[in-house]
C-alpha positions as CSV (number, residue, x, y, z in Angstrom):
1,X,7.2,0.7,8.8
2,X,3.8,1.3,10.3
3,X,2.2,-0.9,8.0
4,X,4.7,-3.8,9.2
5,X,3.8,-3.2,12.7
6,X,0.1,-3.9,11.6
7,X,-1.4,-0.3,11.5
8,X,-3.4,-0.3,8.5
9,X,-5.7,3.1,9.4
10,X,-5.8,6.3,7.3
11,X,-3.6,8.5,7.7
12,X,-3.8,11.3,4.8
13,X,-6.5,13.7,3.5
14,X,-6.8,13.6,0.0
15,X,-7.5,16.8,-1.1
16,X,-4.1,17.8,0.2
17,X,-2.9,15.9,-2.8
18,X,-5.4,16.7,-5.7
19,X,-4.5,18.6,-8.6
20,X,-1.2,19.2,-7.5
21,X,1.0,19.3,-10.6
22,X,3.7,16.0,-11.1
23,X,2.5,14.1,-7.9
24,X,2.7,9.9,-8.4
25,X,1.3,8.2,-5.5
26,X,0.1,4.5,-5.0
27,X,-1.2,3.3,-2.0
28,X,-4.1,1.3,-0.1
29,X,-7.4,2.3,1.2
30,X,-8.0,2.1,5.0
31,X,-7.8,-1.3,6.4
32,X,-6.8,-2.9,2.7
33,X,-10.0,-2.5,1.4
34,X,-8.7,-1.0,-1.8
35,X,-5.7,1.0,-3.1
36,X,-5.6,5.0,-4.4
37,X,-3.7,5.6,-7.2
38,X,-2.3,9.6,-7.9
39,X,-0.9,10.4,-11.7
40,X,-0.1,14.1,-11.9
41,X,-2.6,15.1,-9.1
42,X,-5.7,13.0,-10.4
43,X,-6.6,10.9,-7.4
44,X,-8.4,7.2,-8.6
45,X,-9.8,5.2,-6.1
46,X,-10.3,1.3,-6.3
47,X,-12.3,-0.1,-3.6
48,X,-12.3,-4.1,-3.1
49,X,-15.4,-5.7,-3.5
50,X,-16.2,-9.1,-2.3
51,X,-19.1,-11.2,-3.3
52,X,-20.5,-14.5,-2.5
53,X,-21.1,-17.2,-4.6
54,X,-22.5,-19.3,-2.4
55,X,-26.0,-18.3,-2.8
56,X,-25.8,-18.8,-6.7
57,X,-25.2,-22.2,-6.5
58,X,-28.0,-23.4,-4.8
């Protein structure tokens, strides 16, 4: 419910987490900026990345 009351900071280490045997886990980066995914303790991180166009098109 934290999320829903706008807090969108960190809140776990990840090494708690890594290579622990049968852990699933799917989740978001700090402030949205990406999402962790956890399959059977091996932690993969995707990080958002924005770019702009509007230079190219000039």
């Amino acid at each position: 419910m934290e999320i829903m009351a706008g807090n969108i900071a960190g809140t776990i280490c990840l090494d708690a987490l890594k290579d622990m045997e049968n852990v699933y886990a799917l989740g978001t980066l700090e402030d949205l900026q990406g999402e962790i995914q956890i399959f059977n303790g091996e932690v993969s991180i995707v990080v958002l990345v924005t770019v702009l166009f509007s230079y190219l098109l000039h």
